[in-house]
C-alpha positions in Angstrom: 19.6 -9.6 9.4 20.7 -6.4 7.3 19.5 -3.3 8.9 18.1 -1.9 5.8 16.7 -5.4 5.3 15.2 -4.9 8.8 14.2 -1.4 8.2 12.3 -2.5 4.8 10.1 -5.3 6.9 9.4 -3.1 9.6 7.8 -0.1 6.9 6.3 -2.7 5.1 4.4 -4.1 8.5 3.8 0.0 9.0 1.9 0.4 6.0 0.1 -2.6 6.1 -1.2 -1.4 9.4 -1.9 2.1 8.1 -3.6 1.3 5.4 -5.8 -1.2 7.0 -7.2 1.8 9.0 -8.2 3.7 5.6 -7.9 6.9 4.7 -10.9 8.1 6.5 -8.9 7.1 9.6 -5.5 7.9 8.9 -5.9 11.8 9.6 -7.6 10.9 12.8 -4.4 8.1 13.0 -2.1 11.5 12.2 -3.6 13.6 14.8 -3.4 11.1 17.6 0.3 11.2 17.5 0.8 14.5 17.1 0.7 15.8 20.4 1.5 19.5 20.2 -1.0 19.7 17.3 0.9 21.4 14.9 0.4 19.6 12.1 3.9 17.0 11.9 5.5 14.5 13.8 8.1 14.9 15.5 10.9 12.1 15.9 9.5 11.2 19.6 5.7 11.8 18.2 6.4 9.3 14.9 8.2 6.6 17.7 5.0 6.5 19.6 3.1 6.2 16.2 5.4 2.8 15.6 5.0 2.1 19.4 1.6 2.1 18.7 1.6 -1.2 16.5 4.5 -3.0 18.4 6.9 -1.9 16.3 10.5 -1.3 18.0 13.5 0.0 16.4 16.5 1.3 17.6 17.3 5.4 17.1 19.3 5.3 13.6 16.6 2.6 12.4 13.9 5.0 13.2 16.0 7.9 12.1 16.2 5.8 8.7 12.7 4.8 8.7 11.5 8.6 9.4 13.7 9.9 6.3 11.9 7.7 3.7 8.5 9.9 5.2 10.7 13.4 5.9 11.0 14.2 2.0 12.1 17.6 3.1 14.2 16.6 5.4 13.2 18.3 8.5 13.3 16.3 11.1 9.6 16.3 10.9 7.1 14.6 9.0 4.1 16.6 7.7 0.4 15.3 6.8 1.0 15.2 3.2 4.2 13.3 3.2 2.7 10.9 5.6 0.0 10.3 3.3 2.3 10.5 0.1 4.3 7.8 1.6 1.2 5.5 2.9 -0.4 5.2 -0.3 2.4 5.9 -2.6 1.7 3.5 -5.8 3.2 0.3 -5.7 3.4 -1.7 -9.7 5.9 -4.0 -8.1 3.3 -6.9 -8.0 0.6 -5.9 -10.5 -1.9 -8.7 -11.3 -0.2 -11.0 -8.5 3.4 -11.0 -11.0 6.7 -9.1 -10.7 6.4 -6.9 -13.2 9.0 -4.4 -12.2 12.5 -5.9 -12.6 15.4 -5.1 -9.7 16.8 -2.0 -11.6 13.0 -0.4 -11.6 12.1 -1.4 -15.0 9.1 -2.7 -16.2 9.1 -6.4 -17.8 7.1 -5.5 -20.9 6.7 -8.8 -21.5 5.6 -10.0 -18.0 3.5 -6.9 -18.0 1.8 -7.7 -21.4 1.4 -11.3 -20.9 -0.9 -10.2 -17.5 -2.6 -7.5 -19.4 -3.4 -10.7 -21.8 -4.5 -12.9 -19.4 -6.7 -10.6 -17.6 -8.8 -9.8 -20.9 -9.1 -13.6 -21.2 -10.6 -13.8 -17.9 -12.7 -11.1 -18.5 -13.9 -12.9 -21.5 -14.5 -16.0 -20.1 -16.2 -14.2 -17.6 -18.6 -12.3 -20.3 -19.7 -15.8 -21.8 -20.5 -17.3 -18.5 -22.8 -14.4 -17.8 -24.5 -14.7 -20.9 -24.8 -19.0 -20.2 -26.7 -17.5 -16.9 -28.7 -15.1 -18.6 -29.6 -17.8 -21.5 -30.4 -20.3 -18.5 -32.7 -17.6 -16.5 -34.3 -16.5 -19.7 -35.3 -20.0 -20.6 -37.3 -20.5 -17.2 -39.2 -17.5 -17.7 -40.1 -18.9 -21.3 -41.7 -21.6 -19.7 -43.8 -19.8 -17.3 
């Protein structure tokens, strides 16, 4: 297995994890690992975080994984780069299709096709509703 392949599956498990907790919980999440308080986490204090949810890696994988959440790079990860990086937007798989290609651009067609689909849905969904209505509405015509 590639390292960076590795590294990728392990951050993907991370965030999965994190954002299961919620939001709500992720500053409490933050604060748990940071021991001295001081508002980032260390190297040692983000290895306990991973430790946390089974996740081992050896130092340069965790030295990789910490500089896709170090943006400054400081050696230290602060609140708002942990929570930039945890709920950082993701179009990848919009509407359950790859809509960004592997050089980062958007499939306009893929994208449009989706965009199509889901106003068909919706519309289909509008009629039934109305069938349900019409159906209620005629049992209280009875009455």
């Amino acid at each position: 297995l590639n390292t960076g392949n590795r590294i990728d599956e392990i951050e993907m498990i991370l965030l999965d994890k994190l954002k299961i907790q919620g939001e709500a919980n992720i500053r409490k999440l933050f604060r748990k690992f940071d021991h001295d308080k001081n508002g980032v986490l260390t190297f040692s204090e983000f290895q306990n975080l991973l430790n946390n949810y089974n996740l081992s890696l050896l130092p340069y994988e965790l030295a990789e994984l910490m500089s896709r959440y170090d943006k400054e790079r400081e050696g230290k990860i602060d609140y708002n780069e942990f929570c930039d990086k945890v709920y950082e937007c993701d179009f990848s798989n919009l509407f359950g299709a790859k809509v960004i290609t592997k050089d980062g651009q958007i499939n306009a067609e893929e994208y449009l096709k989706k965009l199509q689909d889901q106003e068909e849905m919706l519309k289909r969904q509008k009629q039934s509703d109305n069938l349900v209505v019409k159906f209620c509405d005629s049992f209280k015509q009875r009455r």
